[in-house]
Gaussian input, Z-matrix of N, CA and C with variables (Angstrom, degrees):
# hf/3-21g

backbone

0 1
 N
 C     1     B1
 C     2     B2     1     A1
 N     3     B3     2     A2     1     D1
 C     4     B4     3     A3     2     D2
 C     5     B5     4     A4     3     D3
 N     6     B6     5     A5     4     D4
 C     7     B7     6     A6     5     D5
 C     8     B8     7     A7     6     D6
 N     9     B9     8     A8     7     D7
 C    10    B10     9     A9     8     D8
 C    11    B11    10    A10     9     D9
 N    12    B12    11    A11    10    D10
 C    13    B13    12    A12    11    D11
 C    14    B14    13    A13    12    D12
 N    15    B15    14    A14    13    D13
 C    16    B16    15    A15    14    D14
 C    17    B17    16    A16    15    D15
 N    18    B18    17    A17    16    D16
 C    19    B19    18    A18    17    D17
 C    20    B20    19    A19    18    D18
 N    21    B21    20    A20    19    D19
 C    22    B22    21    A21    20    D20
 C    23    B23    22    A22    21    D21
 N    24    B24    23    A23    22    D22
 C    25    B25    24    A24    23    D23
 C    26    B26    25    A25    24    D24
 N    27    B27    26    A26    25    D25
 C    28    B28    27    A27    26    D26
 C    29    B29    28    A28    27    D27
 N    30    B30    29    A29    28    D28
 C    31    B31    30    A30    29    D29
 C    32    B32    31    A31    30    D30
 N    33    B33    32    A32    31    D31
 C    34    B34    33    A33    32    D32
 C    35    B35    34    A34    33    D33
 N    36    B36    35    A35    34    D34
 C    37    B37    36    A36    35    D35
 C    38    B38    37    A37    36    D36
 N    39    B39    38    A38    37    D37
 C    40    B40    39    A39    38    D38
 C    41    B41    40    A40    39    D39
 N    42    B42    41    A41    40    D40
 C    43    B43    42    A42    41    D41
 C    44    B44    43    A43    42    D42
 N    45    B45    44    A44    43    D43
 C    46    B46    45    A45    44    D44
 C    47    B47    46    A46    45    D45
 N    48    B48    47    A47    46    D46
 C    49    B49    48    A48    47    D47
 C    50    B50    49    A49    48    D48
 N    51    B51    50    A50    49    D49
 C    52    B52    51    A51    50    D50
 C    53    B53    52    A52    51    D51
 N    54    B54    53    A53    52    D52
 C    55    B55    54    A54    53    D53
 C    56    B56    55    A55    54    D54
 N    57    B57    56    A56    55    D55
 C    58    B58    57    A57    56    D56
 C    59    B59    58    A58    57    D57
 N    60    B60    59    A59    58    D58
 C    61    B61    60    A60    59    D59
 C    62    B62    61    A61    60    D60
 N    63    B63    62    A62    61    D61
 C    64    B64    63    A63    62    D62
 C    65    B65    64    A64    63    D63
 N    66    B66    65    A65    64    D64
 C    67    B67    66    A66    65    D65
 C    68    B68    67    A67    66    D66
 N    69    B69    68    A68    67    D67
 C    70    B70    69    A69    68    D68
 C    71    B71    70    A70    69    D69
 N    72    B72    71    A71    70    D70
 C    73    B73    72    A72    71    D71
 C    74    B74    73    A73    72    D72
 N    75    B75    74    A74    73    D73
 C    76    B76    75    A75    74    D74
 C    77    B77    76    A76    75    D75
 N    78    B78    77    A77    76    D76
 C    79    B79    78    A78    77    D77
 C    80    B80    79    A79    78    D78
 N    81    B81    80    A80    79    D79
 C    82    B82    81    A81    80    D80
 C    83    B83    82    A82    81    D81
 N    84    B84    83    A83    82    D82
 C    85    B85    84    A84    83    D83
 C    86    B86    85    A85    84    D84
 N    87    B87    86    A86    85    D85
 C    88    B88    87    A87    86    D86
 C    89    B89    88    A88    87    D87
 N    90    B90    89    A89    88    D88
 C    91    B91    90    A90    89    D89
 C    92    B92    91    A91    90    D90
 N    93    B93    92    A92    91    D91
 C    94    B94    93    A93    92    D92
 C    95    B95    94    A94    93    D93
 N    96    B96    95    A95    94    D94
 C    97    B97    96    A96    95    D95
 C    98    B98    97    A97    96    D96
 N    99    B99    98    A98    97    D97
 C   100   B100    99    A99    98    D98
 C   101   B101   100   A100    99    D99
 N   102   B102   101   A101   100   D100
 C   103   B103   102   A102   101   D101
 C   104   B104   103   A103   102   D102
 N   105   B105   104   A104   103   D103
 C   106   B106   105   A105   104   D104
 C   107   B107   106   A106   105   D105
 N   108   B108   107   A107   106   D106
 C   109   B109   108   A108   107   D107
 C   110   B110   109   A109   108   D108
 N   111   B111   110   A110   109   D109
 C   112   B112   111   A111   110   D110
 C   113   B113   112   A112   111   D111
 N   114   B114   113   A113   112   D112
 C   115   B115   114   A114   113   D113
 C   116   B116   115   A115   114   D114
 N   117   B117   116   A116   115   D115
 C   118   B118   117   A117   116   D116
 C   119   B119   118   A118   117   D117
 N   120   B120   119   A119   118   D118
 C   121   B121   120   A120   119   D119
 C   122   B122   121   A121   120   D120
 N   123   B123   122   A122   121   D121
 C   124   B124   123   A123   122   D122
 C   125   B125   124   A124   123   D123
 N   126   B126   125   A125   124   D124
 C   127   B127   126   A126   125   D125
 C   128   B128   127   A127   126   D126
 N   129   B129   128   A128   127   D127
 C   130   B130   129   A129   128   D128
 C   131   B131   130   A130   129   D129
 N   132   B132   131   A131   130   D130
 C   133   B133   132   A132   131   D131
 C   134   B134   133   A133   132   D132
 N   135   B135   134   A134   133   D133
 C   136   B136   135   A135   134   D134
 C   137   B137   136   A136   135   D135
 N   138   B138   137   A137   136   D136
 C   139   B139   138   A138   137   D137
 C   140   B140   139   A139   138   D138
 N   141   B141   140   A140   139   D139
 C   142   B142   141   A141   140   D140
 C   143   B143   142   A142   141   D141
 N   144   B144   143   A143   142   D142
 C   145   B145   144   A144   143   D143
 C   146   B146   145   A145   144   D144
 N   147   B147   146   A146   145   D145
 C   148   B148   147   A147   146   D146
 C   149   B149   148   A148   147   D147
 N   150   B150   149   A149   148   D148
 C   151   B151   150   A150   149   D149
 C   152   B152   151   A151   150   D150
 N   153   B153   152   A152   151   D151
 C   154   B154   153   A153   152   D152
 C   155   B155   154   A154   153   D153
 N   156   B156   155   A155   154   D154
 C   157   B157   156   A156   155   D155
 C   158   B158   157   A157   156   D156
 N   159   B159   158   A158   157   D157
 C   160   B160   159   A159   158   D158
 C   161   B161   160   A160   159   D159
 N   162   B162   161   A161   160   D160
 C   163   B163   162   A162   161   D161
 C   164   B164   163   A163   162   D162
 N   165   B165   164   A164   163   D163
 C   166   B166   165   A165   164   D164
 C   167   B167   166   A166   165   D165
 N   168   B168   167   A167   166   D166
 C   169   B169   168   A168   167   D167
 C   170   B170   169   A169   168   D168
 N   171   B171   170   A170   169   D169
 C   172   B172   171   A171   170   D170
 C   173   B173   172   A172   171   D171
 N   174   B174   173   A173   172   D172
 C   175   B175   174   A174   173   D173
 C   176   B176   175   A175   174   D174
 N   177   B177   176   A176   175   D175
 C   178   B178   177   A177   176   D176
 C   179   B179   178   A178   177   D177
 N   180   B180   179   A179   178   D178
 C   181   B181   180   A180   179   D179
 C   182   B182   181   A181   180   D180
 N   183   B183   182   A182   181   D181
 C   184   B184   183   A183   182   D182
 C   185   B185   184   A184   183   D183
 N   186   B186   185   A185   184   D184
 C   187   B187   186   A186   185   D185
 C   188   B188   187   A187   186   D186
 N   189   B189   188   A188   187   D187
 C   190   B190   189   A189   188   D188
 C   191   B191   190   A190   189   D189
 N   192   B192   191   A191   190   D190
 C   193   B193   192   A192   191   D191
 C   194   B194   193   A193   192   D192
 N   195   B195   194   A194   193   D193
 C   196   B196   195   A195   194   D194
 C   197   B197   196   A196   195   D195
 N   198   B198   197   A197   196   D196
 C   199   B199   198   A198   197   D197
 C   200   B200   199   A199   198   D198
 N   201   B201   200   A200   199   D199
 C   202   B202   201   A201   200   D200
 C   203   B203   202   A202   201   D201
 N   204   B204   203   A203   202   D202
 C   205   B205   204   A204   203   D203
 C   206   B206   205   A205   204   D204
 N   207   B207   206   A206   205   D205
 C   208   B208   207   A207   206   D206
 C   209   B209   208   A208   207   D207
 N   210   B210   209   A209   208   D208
 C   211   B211   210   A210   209   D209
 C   212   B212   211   A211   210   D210
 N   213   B213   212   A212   211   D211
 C   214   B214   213   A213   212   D212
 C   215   B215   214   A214   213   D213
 N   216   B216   215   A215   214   D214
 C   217   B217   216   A216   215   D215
 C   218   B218   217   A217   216   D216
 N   219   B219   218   A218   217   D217
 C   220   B220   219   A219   218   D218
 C   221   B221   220   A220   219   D219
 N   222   B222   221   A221   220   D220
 C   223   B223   222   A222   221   D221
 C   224   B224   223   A223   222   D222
 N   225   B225   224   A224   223   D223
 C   226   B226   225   A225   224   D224
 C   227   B227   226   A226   225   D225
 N   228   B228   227   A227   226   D226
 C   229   B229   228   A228   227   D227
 C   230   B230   229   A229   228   D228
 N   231   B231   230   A230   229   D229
 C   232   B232   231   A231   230   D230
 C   233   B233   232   A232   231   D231
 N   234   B234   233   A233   232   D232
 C   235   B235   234   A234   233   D233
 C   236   B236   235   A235   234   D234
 N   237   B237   236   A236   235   D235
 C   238   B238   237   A237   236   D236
 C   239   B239   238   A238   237   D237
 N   240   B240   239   A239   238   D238
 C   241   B241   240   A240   239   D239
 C   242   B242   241   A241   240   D240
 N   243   B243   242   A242   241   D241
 C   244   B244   243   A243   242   D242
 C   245   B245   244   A244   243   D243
 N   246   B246   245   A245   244   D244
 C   247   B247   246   A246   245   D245
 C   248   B248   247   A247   246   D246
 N   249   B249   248   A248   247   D247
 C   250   B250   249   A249   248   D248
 C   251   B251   250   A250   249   D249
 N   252   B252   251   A251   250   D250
 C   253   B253   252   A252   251   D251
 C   254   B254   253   A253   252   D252
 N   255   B255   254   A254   253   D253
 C   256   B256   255   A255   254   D254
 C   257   B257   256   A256   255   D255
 N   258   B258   257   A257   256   D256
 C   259   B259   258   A258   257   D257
 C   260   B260   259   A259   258   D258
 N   261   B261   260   A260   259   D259
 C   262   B262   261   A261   260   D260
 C   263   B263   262   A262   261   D261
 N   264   B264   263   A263   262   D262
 C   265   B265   264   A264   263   D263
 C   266   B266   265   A265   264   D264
 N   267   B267   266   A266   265   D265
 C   268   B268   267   A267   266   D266
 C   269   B269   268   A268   267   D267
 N   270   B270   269   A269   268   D268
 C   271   B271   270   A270   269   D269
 C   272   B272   271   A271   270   D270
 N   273   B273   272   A272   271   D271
 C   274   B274   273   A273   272   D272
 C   275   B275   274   A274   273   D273
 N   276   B276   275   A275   274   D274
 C   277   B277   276   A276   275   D275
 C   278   B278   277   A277   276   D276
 N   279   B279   278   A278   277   D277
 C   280   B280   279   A279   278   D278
 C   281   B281   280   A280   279   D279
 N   282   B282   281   A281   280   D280
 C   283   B283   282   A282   281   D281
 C   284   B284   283   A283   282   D282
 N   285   B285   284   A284   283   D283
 C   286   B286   285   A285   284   D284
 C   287   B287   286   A286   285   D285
 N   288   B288   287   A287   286   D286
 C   289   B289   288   A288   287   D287
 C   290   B290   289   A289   288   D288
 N   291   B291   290   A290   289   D289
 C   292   B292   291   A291   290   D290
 C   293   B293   292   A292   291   D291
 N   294   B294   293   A293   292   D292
 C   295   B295   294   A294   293   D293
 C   296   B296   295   A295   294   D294
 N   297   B297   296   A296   295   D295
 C   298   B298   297   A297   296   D296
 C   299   B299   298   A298   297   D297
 N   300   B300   299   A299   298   D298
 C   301   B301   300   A300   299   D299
 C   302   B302   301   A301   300   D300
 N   303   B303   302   A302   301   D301
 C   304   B304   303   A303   302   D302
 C   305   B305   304   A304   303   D303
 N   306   B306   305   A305   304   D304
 C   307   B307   306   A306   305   D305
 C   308   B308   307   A307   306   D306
 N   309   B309   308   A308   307   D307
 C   310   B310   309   A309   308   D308
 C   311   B311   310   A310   309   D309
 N   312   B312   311   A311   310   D310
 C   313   B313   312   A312   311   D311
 C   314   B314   313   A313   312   D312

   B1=1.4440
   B2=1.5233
   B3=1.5801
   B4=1.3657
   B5=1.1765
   B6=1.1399
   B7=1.7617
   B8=1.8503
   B9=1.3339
   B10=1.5569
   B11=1.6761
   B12=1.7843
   B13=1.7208
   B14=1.3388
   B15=1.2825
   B16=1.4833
   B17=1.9315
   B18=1.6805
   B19=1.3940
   B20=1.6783
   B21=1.3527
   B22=1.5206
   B23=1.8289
   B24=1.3445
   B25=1.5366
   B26=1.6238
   B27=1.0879
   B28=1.2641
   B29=1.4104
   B30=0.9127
   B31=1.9077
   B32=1.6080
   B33=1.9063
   B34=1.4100
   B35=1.6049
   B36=1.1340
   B37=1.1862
   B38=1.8966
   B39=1.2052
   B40=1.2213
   B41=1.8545
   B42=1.9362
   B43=1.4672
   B44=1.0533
   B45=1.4286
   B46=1.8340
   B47=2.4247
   B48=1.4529
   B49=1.2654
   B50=1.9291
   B51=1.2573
   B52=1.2563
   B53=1.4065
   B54=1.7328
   B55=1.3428
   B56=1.1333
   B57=1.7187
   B58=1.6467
   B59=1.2073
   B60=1.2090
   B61=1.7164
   B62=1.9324
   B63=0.9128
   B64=1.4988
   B65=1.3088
   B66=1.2478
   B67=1.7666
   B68=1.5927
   B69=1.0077
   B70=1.2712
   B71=1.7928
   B72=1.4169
   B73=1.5655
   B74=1.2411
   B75=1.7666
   B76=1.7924
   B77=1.3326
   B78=1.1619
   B79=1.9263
   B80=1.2018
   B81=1.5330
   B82=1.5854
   B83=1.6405
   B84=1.4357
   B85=2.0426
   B86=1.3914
   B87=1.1846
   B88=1.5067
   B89=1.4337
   B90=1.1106
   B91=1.6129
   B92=1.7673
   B93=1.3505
   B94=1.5538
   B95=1.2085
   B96=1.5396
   B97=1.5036
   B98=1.5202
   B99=1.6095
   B100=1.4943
   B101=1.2832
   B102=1.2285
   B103=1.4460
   B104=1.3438
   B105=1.5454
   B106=0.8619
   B107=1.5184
   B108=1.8183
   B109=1.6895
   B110=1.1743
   B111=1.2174
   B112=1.2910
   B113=2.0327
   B114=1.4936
   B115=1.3694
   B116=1.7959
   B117=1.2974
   B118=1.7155
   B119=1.6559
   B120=1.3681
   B121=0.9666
   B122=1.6188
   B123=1.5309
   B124=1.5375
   B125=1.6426
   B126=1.3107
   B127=1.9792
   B128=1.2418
   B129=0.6832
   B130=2.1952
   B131=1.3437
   B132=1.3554
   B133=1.4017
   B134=1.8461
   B135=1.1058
   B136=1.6169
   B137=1.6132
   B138=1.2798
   B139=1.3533
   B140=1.4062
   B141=1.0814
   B142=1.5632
   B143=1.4229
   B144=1.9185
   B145=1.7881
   B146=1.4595
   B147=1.6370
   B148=1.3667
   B149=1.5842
   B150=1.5281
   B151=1.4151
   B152=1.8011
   B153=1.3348
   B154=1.5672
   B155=1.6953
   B156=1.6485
   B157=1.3542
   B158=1.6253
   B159=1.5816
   B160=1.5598
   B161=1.7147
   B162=1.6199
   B163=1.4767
   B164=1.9237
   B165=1.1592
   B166=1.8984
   B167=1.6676
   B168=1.1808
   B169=1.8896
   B170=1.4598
   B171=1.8975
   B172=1.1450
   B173=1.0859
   B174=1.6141
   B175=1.3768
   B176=1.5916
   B177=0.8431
   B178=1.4461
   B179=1.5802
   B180=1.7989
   B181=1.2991
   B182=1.5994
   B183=1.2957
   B184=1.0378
   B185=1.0517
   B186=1.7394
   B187=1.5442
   B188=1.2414
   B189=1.5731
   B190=1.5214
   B191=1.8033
   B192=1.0464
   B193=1.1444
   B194=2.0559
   B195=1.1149
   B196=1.3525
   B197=1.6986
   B198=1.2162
   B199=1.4763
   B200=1.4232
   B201=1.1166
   B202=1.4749
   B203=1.5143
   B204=1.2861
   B205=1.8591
   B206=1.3154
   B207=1.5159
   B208=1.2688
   B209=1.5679
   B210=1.6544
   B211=1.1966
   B212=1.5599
   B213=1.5250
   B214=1.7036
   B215=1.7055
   B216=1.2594
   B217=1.5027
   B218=1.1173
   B219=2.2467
   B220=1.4778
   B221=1.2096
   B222=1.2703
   B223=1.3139
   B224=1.7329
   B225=1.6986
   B226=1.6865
   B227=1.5328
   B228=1.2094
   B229=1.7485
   B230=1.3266
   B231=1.1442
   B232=1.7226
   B233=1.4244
   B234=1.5031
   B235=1.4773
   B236=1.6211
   B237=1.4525
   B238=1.6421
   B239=1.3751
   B240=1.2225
   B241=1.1020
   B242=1.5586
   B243=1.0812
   B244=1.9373
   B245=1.9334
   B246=0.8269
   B247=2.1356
   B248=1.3614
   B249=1.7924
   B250=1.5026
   B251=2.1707
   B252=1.5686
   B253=1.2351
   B254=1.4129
   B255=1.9272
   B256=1.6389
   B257=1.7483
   B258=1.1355
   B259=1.7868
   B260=1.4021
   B261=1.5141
   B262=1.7837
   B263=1.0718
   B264=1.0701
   B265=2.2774
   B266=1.6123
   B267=1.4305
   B268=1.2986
   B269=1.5833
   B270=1.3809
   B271=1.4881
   B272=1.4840
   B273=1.0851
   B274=1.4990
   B275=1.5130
   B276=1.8504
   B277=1.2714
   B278=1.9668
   B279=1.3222
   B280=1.2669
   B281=1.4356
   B282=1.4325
   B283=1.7055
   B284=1.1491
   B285=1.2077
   B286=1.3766
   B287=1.6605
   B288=1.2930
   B289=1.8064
   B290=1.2412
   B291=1.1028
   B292=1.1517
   B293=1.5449
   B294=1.0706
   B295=1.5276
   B296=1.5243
   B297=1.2899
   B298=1.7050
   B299=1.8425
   B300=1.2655
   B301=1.9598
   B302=1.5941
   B303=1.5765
   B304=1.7883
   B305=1.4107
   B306=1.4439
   B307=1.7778
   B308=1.4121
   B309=1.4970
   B310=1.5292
   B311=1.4557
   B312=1.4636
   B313=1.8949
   B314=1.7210
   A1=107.89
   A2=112.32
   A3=100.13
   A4=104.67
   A5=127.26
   A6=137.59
   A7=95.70
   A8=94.61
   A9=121.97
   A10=121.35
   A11=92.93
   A12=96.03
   A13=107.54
   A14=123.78
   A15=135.63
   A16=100.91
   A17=92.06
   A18=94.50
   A19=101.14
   A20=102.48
   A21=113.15
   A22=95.95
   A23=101.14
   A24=106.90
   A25=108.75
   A26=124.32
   A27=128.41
   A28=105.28
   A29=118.01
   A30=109.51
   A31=133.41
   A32=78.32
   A33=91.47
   A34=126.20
   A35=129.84
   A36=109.99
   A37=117.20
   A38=106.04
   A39=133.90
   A40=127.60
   A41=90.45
   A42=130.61
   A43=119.52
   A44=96.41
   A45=109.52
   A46=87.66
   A47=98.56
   A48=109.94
   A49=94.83
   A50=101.02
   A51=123.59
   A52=132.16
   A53=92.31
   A54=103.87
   A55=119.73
   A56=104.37
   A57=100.22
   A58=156.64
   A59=85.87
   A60=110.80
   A61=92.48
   A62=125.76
   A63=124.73
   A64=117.37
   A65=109.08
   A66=120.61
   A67=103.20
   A68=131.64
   A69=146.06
   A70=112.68
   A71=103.75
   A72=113.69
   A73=105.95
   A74=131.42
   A75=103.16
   A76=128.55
   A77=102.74
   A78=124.74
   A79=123.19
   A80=132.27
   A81=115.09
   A82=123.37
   A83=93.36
   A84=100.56
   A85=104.35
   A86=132.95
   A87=141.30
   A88=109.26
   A89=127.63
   A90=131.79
   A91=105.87
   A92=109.24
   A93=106.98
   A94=99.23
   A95=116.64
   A96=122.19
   A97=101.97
   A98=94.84
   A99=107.74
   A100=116.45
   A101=133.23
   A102=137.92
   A103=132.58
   A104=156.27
   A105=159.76
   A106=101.57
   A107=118.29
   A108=107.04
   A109=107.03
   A110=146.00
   A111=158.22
   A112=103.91
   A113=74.47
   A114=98.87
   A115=118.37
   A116=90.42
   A117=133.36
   A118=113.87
   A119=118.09
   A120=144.69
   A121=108.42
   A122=101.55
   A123=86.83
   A124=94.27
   A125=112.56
   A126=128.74
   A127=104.55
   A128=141.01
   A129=125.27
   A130=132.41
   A131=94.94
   A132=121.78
   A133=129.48
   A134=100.55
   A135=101.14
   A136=82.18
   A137=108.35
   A138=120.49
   A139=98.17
   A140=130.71
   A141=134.11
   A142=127.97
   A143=102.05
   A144=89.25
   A145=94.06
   A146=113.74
   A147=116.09
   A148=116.97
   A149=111.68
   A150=126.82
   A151=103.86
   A152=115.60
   A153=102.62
   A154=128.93
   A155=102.47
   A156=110.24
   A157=113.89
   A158=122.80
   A159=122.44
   A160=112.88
   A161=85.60
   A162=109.94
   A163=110.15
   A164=101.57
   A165=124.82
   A166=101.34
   A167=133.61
   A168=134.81
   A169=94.59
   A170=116.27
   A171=118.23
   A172=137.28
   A173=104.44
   A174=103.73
   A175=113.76
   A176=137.16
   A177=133.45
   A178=102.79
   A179=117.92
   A180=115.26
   A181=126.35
   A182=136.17
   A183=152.78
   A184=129.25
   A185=119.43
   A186=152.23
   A187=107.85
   A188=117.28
   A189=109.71
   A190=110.66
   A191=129.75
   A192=135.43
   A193=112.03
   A194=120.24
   A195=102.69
   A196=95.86
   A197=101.19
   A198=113.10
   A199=119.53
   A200=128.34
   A201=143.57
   A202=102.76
   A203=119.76
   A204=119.64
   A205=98.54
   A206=166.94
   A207=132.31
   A208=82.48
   A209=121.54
   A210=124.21
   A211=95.65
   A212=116.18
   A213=118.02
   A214=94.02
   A215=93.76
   A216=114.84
   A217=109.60
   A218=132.27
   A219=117.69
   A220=118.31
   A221=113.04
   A222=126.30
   A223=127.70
   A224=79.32
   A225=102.66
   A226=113.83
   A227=112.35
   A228=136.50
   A229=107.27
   A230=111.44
   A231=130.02
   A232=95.35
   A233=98.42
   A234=111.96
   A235=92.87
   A236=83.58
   A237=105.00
   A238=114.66
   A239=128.29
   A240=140.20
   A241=160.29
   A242=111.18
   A243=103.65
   A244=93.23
   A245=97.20
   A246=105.11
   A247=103.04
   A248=89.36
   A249=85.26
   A250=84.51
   A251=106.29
   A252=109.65
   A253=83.25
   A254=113.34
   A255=100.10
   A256=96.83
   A257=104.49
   A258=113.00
   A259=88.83
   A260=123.66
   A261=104.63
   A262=125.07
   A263=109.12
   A264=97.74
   A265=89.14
   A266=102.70
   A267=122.81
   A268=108.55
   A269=114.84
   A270=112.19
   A271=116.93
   A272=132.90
   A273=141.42
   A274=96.44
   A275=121.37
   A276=87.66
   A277=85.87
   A278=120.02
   A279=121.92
   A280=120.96
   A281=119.22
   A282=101.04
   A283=124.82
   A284=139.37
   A285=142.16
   A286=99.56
   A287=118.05
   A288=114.14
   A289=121.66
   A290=106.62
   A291=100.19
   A292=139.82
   A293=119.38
   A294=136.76
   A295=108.17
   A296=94.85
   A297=90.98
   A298=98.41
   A299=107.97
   A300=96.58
   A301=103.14
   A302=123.88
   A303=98.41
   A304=125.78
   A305=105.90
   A306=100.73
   A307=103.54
   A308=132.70
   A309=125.42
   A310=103.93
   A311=107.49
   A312=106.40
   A313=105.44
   D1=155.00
   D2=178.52
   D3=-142.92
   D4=113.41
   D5=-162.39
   D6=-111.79
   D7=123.44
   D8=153.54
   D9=-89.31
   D10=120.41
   D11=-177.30
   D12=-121.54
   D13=142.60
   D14=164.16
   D15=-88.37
   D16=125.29
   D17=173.61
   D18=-135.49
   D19=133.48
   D20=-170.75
   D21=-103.25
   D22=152.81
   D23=178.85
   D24=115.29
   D25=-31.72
   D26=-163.84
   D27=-48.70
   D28=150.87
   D29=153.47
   D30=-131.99
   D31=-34.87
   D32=179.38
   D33=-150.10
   D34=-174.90
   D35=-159.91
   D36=-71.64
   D37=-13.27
   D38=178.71
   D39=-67.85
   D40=-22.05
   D41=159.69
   D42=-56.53
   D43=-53.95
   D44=-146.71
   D45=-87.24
   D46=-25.64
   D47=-164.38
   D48=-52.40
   D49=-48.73
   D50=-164.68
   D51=-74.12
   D52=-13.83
   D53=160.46
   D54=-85.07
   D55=-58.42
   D56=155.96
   D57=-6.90
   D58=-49.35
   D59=-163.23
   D60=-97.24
   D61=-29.22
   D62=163.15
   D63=-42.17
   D64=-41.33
   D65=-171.05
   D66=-101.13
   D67=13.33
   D68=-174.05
   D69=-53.95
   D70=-55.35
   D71=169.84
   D72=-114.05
   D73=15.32
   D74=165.88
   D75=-68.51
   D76=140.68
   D77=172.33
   D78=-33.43
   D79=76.83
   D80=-160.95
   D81=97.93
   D82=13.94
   D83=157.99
   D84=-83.54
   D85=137.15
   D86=163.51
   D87=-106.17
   D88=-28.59
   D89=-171.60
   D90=-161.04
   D91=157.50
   D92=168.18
   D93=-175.59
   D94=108.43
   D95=160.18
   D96=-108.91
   D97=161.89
   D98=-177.64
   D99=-144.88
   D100=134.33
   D101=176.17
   D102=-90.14
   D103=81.60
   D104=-153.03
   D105=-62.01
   D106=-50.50
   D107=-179.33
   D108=-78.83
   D109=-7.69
   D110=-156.79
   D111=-86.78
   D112=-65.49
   D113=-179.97
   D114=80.53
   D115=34.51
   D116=-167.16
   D117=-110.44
   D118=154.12
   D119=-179.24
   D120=-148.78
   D121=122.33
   D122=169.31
   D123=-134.29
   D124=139.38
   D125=-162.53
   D126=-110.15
   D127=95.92
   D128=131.54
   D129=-71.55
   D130=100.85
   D131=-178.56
   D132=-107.20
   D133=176.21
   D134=179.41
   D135=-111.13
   D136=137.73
   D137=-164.17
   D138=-98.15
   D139=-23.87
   D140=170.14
   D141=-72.60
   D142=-13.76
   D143=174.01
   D144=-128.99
   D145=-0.62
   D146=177.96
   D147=-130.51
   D148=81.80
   D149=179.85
   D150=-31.96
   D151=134.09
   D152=140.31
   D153=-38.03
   D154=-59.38
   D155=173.90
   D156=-53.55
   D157=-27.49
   D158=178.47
   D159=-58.09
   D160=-49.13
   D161=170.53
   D162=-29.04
   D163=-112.36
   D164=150.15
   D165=-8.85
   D166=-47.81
   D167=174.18
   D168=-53.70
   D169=-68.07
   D170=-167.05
   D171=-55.51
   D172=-38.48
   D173=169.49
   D174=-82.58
   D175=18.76
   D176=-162.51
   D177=-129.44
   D178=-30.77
   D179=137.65
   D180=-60.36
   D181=1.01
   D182=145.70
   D183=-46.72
   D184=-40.30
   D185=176.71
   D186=88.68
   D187=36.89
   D188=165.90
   D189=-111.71
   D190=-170.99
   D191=178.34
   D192=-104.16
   D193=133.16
   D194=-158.65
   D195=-159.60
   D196=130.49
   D197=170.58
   D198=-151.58
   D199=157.14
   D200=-144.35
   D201=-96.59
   D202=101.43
   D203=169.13
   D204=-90.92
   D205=40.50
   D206=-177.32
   D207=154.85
   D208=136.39
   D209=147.24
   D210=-152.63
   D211=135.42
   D212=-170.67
   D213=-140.99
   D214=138.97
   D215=166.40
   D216=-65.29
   D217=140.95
   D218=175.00
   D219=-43.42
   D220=-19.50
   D221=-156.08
   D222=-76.45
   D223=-32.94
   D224=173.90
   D225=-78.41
   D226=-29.75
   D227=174.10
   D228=-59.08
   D229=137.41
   D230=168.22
   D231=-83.24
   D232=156.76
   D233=-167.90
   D234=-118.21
   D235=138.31
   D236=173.87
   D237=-128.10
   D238=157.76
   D239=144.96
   D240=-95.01
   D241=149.04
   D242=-145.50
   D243=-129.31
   D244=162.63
   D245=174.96
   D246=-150.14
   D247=143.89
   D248=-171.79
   D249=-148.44
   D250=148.20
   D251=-147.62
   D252=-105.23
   D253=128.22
   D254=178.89
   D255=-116.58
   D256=-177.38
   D257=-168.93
   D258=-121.18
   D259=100.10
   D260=163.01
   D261=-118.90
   D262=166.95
   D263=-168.70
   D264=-134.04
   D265=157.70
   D266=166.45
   D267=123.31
   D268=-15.65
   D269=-176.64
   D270=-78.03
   D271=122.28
   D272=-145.23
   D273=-94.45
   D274=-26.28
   D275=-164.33
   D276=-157.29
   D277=-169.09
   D278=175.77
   D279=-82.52
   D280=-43.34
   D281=159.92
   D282=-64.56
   D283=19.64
   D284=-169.44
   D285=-122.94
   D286=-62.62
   D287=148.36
   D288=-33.54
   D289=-46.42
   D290=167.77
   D291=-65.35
   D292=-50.41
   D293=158.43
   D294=-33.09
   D295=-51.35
   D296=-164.99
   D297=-72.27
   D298=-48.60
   D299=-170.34
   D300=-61.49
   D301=-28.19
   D302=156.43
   D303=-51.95
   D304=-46.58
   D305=-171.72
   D306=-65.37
   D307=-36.13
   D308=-178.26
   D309=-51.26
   D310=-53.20
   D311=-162.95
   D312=-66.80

């Protein structure tokens, strides 16, 4: 799930640190960027060990003000795609490199 929050109070980057850093070890964050000019948060979470409403608690135990614009199921989300370049060792030869970058794609 990926819930969008409006959090008022912020000011500075030292703000946004502090919200952050709140969610640092919760149960079921997958992602969390945050915008200081925005004054935004957008979460990917497992919605089963990480409420929206947990969300909005946390930051608000934070001491900012925070409420929920947007929460969507993966499901409701368009799918995109991302690449990411890995280093692997052990493959002895080129059909074998090979094999494996089919099974990745």
């Amino acid at each position: 799930m990926t819930t969008t929050v409006a959090i008022e109070g912020m000011t500075c980057g030292a703000c946004t640190s502090a919200v952050e850093g709140s969610f640092r070890n919760a149960d079921g964050l997958v992602r969390f960027n945050i915008s200081l000019l925005a004054e935004r948060a957008v979460i990917t979470h497992n919605s089963t060990r990480l409420s929206p409403d947990k969300i909005v608690e946390t930051i608000e135990d934070a001491g900012f003000n925070a409420r929920i614009v947007s929460s969507q199921s993966e499901s409701a989300l368009t799918t995109s795609s991302s690449s990411i370049q890995l280093k692997v060792f052990g493959l002895l030869d080129a059909p074998t490199a090979t094999g494996l970058e089919e099974t990745l794609r």
